[in-house]
C-alpha positions as CSV (number, residue, x, y, z in Angstrom):
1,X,48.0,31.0,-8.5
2,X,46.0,27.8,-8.7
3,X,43.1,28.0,-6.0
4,X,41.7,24.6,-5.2
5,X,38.6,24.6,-3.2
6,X,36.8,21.6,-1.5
7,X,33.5,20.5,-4.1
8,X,30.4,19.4,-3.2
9,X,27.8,18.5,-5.7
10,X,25.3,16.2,-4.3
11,X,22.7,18.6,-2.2
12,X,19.3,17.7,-1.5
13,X,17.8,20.0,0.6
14,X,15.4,18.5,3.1
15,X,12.9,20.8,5.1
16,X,15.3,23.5,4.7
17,X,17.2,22.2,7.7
18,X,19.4,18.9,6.4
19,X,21.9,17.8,3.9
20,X,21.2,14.1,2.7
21,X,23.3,12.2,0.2
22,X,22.3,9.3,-1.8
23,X,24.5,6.2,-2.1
24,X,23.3,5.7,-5.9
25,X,25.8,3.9,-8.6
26,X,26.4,6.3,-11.5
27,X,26.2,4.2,-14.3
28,X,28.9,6.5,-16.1
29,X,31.2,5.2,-13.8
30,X,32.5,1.4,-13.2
31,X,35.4,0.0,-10.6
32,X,37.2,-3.2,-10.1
33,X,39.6,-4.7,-7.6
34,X,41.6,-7.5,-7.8
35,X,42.3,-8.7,-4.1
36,X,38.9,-9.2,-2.1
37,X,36.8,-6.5,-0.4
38,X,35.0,-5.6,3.1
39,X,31.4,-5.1,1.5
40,X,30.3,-5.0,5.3
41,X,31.5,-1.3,4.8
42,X,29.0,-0.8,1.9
43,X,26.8,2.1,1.8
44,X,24.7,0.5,-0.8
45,X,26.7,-0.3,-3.6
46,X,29.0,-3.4,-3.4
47,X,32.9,-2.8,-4.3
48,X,33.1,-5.5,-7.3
49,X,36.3,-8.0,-6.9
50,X,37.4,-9.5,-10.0
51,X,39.5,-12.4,-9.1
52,X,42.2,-12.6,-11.6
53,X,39.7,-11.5,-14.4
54,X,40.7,-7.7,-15.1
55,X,42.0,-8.8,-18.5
56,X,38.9,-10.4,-19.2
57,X,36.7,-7.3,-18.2
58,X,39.1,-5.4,-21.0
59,X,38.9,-8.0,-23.4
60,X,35.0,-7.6,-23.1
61,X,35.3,-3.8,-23.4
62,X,37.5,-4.2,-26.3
63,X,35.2,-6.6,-27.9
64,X,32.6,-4.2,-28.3
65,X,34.7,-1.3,-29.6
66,X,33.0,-0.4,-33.5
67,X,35.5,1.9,-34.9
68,X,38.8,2.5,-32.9
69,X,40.8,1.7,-29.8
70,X,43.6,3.7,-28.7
71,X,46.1,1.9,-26.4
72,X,49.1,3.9,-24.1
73,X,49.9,0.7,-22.1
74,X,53.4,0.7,-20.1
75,X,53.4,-3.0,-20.5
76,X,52.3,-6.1,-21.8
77,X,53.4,-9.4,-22.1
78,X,52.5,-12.7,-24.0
79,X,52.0,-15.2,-21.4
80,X,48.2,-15.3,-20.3
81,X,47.5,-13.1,-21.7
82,X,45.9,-14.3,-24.5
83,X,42.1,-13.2,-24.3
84,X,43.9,-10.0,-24.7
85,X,45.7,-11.0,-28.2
86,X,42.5,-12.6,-29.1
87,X,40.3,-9.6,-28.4
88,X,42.8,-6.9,-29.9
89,X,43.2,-9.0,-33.4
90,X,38.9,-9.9,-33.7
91,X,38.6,-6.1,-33.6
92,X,41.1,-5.6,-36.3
93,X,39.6,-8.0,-37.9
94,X,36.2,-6.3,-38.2
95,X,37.9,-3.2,-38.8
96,X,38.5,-0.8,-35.8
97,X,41.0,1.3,-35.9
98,X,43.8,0.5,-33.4
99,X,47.0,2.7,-32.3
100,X,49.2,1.3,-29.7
101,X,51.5,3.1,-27.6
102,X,54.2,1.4,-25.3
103,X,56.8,2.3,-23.0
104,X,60.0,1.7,-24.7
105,X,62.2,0.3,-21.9
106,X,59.8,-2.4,-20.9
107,X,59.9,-5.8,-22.2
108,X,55.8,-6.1,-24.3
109,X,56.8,-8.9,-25.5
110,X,52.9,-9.3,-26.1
111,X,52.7,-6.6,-29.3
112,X,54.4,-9.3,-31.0
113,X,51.3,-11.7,-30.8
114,X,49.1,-9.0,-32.7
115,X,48.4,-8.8,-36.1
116,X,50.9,-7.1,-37.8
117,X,49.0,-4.3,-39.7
118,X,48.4,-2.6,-35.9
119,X,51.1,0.0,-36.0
120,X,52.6,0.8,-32.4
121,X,54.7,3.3,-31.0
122,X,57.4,3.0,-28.5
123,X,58.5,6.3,-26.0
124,X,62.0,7.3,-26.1
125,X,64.7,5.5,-24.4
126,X,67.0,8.8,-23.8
127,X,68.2,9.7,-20.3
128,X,66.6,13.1,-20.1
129,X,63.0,10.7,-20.2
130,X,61.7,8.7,-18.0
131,X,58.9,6.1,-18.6
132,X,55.1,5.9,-20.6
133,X,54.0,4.6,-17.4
134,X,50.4,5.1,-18.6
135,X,47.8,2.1,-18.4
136,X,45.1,3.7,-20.5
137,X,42.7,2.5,-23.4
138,X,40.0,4.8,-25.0
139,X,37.4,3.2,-27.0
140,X,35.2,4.5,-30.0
141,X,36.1,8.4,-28.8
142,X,34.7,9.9,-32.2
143,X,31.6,7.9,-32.5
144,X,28.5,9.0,-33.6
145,X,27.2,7.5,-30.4
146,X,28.7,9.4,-27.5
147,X,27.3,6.5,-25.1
148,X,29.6,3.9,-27.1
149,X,33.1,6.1,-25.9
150,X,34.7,5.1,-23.0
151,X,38.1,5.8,-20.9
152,X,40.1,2.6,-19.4
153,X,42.3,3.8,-17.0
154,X,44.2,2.8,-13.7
155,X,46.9,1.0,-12.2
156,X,46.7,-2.1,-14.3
157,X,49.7,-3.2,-17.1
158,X,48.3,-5.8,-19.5
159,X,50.1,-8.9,-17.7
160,X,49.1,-12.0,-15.9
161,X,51.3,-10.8,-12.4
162,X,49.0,-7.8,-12.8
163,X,46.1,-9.5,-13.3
164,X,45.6,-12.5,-10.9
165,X,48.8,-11.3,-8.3
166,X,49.9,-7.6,-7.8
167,X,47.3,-5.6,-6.2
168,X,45.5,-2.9,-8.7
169,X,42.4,-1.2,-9.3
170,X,40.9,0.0,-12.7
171,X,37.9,2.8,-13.3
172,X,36.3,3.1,-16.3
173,X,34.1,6.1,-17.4
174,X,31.4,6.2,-20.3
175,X,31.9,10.1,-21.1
176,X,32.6,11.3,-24.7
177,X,34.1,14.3,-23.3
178,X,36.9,12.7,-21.4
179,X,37.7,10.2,-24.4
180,X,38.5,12.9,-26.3
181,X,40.8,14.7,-23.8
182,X,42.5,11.2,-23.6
183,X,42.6,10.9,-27.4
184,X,44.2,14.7,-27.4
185,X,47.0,13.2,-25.0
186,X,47.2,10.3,-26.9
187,X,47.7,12.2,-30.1
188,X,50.5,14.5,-28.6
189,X,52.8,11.3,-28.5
190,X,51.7,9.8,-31.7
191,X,52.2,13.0,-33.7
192,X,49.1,13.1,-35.7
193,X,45.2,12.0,-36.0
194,X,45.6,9.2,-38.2
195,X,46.8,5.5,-38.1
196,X,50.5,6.5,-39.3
197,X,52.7,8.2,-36.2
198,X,54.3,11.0,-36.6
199,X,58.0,10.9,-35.1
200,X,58.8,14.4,-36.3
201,X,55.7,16.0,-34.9
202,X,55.8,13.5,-31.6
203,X,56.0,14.4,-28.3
204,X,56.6,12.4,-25.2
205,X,57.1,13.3,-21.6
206,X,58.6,17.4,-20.9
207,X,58.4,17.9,-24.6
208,X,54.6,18.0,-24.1
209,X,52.2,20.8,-24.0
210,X,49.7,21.1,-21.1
211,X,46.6,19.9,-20.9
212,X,44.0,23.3,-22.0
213,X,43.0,25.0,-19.1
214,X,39.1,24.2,-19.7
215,X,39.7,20.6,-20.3
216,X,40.4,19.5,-17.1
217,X,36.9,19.0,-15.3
218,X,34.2,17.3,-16.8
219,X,31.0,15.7,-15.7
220,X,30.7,12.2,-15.8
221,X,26.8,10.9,-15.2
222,X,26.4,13.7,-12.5
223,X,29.9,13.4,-10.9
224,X,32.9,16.0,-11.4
225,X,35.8,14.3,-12.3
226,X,39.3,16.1,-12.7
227,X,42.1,14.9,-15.2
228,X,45.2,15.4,-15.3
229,X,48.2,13.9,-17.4
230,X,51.8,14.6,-16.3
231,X,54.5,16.0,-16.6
232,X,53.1,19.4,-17.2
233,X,49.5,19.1,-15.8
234,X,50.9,19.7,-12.1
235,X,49.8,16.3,-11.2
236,X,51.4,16.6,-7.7
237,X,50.2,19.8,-7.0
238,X,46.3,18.7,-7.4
239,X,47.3,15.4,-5.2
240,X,48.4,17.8,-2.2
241,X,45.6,20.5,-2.7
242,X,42.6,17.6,-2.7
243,X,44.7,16.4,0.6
244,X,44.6,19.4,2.1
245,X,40.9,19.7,1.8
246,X,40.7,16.5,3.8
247,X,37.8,17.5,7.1
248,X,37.5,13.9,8.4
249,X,40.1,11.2,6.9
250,X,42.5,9.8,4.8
251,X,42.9,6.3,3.1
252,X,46.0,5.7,0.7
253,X,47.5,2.4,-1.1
254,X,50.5,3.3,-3.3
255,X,53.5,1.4,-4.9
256,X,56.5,3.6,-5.7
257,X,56.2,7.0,-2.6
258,X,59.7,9.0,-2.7
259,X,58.1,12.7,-3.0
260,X,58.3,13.6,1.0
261,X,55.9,16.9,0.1
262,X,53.1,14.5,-0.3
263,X,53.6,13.1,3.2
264,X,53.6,16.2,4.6
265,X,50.9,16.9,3.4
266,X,50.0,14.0,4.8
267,X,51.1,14.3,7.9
268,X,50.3,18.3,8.1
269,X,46.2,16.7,7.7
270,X,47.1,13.7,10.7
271,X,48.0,17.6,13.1
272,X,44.8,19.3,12.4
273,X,42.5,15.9,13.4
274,X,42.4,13.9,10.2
275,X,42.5,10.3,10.8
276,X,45.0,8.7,8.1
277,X,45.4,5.0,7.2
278,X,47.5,3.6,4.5
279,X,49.1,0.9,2.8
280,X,53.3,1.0,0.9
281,X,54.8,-1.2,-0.9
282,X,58.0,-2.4,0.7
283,X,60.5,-0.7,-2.5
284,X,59.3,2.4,-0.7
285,X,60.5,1.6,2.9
286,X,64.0,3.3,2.2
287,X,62.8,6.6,1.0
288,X,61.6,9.9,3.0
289,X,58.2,9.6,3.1
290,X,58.3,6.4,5.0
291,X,59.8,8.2,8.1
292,X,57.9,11.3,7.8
293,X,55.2,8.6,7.9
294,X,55.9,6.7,10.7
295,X,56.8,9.4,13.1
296,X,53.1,10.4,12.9
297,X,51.1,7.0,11.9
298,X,51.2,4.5,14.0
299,X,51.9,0.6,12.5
300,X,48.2,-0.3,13.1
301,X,47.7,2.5,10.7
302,X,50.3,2.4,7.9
303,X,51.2,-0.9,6.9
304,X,54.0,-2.1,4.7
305,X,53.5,-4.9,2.0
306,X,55.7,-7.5,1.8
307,X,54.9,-9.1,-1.0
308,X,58.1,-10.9,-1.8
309,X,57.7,-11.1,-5.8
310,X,54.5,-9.4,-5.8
311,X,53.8,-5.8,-5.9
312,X,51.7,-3.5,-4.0
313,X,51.2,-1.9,-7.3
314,X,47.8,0.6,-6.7
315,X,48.0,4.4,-6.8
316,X,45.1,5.5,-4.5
317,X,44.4,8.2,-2.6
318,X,40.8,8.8,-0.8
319,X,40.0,12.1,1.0
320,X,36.8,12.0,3.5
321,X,35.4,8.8,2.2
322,X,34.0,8.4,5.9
323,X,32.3,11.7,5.5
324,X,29.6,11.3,2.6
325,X,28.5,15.3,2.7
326,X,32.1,16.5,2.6
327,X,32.6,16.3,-1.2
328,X,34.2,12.5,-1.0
329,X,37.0,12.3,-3.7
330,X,39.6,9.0,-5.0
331,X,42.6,10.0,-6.3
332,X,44.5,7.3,-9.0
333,X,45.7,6.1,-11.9
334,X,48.8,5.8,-13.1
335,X,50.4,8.5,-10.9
336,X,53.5,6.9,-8.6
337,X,54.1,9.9,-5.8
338,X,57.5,10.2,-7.0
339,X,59.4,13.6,-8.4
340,X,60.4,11.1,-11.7
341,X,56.2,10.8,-11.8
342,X,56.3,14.6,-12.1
343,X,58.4,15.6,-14.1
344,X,59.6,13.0,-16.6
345,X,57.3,10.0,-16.7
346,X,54.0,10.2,-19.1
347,X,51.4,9.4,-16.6
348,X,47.3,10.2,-16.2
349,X,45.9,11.2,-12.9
350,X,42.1,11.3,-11.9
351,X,40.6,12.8,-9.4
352,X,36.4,11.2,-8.8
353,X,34.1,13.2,-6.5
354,X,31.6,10.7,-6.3
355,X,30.6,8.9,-2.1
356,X,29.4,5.9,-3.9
357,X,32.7,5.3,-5.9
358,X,34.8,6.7,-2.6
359,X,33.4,4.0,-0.9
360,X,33.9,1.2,-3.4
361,X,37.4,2.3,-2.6
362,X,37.0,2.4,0.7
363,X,35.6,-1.5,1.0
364,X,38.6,-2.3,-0.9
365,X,41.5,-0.4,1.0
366,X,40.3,-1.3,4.0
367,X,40.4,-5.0,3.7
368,X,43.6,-4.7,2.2
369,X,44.4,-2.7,5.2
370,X,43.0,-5.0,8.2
371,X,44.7,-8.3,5.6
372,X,48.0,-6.7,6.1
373,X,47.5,-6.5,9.9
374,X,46.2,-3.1,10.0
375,X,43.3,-2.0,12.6
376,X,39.8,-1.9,11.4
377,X,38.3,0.9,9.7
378,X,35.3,2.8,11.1
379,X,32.5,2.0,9.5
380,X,30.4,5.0,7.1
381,X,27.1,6.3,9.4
382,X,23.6,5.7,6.8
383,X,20.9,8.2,6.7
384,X,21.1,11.9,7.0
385,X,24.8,12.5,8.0
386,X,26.5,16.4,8.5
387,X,29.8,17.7,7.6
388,X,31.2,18.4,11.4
389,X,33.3,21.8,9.9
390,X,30.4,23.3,7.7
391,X,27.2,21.6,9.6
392,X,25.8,25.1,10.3
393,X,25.8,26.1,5.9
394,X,23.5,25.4,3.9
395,X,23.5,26.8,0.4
396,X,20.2,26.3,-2.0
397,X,19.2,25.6,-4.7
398,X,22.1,23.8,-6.0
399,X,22.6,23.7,-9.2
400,X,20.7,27.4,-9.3
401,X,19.7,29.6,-12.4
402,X,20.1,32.6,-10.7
403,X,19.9,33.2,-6.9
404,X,21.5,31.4,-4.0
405,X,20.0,31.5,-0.5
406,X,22.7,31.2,2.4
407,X,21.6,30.0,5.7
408,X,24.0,31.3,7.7
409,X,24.1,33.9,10.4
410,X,27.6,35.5,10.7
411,X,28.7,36.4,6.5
412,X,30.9,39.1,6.4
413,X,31.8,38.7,2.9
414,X,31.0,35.9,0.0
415,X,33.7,35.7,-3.0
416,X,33.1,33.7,-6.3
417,X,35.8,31.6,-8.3
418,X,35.9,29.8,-11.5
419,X,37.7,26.4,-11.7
420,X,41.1,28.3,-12.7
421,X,41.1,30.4,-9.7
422,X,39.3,33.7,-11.3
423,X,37.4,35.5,-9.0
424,X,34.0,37.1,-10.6
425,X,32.0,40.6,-9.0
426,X,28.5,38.7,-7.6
427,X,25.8,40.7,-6.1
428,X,25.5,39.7,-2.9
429,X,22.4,40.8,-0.5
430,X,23.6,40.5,3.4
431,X,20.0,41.1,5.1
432,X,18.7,38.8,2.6
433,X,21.8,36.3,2.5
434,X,20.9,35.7,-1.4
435,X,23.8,35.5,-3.9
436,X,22.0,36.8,-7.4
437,X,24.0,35.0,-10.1
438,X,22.2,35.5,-13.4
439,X,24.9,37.4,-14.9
440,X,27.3,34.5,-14.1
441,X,27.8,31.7,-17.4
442,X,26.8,28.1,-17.5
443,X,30.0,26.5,-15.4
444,X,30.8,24.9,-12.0
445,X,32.2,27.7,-9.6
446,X,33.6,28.1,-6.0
447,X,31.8,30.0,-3.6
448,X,34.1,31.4,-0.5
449,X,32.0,32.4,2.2
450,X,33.6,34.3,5.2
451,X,32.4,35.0,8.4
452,X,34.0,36.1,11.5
453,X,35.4,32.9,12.8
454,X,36.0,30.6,9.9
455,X,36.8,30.3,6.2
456,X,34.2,28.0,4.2
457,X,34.2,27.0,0.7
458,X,31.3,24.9,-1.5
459,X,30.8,24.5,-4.7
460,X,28.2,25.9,-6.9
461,X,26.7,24.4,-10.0
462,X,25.0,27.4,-12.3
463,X,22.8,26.1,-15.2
464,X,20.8,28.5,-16.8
């Protein structure tokens, strides 16, 4: 059984008595938006719009790439997109090592502008698959340098609709760690390590292995980020677990929405006092979830694009972006909410905890949101602000190297997890309320602390 618990990271403890989190950019961590944001809902860091220029911001990453570039792109075309071509061909040119995988069914009719010594690979066109609806890159992921890897990822095909038209997001993280997870993915389709595919040894969609257990979570410049690739990662599952850990709200864009679980989740958060706002793109209006959705949300609430031609083409979830000490996580990629998404599709799904990057988001969605007719969205309090459910815990120090103090009355029993759901024997003082951990190894864990009326769990960070 998969145990998901709500994480919180960022704990300064101030006089003992509050919880203050700092708005700071995490330079490990960079988002763009194509359509225009509400920066008036900035909590110190300004969402960045990038009008029509997302192909330029990968051409630049791609122009600094020294010694390889792996590509899992669903799409790409050849009209303007040319600073792509350019980019792509300047790096062969000076000798980076580029791999290029593509969904088979789509047009990417760009690959033929590229110099013909970059080998690509297309995913199978059989019925029992579905798509490489990936829109990854990972750059320089075995350098020397572990500051020069990075991870491209997002909703973003390589095409000028995409680009200038269609709305989309992309996040980019500078981790080492990650860009080899990626690469490990990335290999599993291409069927070996080198330049040269594989076919016999390649292996797209449910002919994949899962993602290792420990190579899920990793931390980016001082942020947890989850990753997960489908179809065997249980990509929907995580979506409706970080939902369900939802204390204030819930913001959502998404294109393609047929799984009806995922609103109920949705809807099951809207019951308990979780305000939900959200944008669909009009091919979903005929599918479940929009009714589940409308017969709790109300049209100010959940809007519908209609877009004509253009798409509505962002995967986005955020869970208490509004609540900056309640563990504020976006949820995206390339991860449609659809059953095909689960279980056929090759697809990557992040999950950021990170306020500053939640509400970069958050400026973003909601504009889109009041654009498209929607009410406005409450704006994020500054200073010291408290988690209404858990406003009476506080848990320090945090990350600890052996004991934890719990200031909190009523404990009738404290349980500790790891990140797969393991629960470890702790020794636990109750006059005291310390938590003695110095047995426990290096790691993140989950600490479930019951008292007599409530349930609550936080995360601890152990560093010996």
């Amino acid at each position: 059984m998969i145990i998901f618990f709500k994480k919180k990271l960022y704990l300064s403890i101030i006089t003992g008595l509050f919880t203050t989190l700092f708005y700071s950019q995490n330079s490990k961590i960079t988002c763009y938006f194509n359509h225009p944001v509400n920066t008036s809902l900035s909590t110190g860091v300004n969402a960045t719009y990038l009008n029509a220029s997302i192909l330029d911001t990968a051409a630049a990453f791609i122009n600094r790439a020294q010694n390889s570039i792996d590509f899992c792109i669903y799409d790409f075309l050849s009209t303007g997109t040319g600073i792509i071509t350019t980019a792509i061909n300047n790096a062969y040119a000076r000798g980076v090592k580029i791999r290029w995988i593509y969904n088979g069914s789509s047009s990417n009719s760009g690959l033929s502008t590229l110099n013909t010594g970059i080998t690509t690979l297309g995913s199978p066109t059989t019925s029992a698959y579905g798509i490489c609806h990936n829109k990854f890159m990972i750059i320089d992921a075995a350098s020397t340098n572990s500051n020069n890897a990075f991870v491209w990822t997002g909703s973003c095909n390589f095409t000028a609709q995409q680009n200038a038209s269609d709305y989309n997001n992309v996040i980019i993280f500078q981790s080492q760690s990650m860009a080899q997870v990626y690469t490990g993915e990335f290999n599993k389709m291409w069927g070996s390590t080198t330049t040269t595919p594989n076919l016999s040894s390649s292996t797209f969609g449910p002919y994949k292995t899962p993602t290792a257990a420990n190579q899920h979570t990793f931390n980016v410049g001082g942020s947890v980020v989850d990753v997960y690739f489908s179809p065997k990662d249980g990509a929907d599952v995580q979506l409706k677990n970080a939902i369900s850990t939802a204390n204030s709200d819930l913001f959502f864009g998404i294109y393609t929405f047929t799984d009806n679980s995922i609103a109920l989740a949705i809807s099951t958060a809207i019951s308990s006092g979780v305000l939900a706002k959200g944008i669909e793109d009009q091919s979903s209006k005929t599918y479940q979830p929009y009714a589940t959705l409308t017969s709790v949300m109300s049209a100010n609430n959940f809007r519908i694009y209609s877009g004509g031609y253009y798409l509505y083409h962002n995967k986005i979830m955020l869970i208490d972006a509004t609540a900056p000490t309640s563990d504020p996580l976006v949820c995206t990629g390339s991860f449609n909410w659809t059953n095909s998404a689960e279980t056929k599709n090759d697809e990557n799904f992040v999950i950021v905890h990170d306020a500053s990057i939640a509400n970069q988001y958050y400026q973003s969605l909601c504009n889109d949101i009041t654009v498209l007719g929607g009410s406005p969205c409450p704006p994020i309090a500054s200073g010291i602000v408290e988690n209404q459910k858990n406003r009476e815990l506080l848990i320090y120090p945090n990350p600890t190297k052996d004991i934890v103090n719990i200031n909190l009355a009523d404990i009738k029993s404290v349980k500790l997890f790891n990140q797969t759901g393991q629960e470890f024997k702790i020794d636990f003082n109750s006059d005291l309320k310390i938590i003695d951990l110095k047995n426990i190894t290096n790691g993140v864990y989950y600490l479930q602390i019951n008292s007599s009326q409530q349930t609550i769990n936080k995360t601890i960070v152990v560093l010996h």
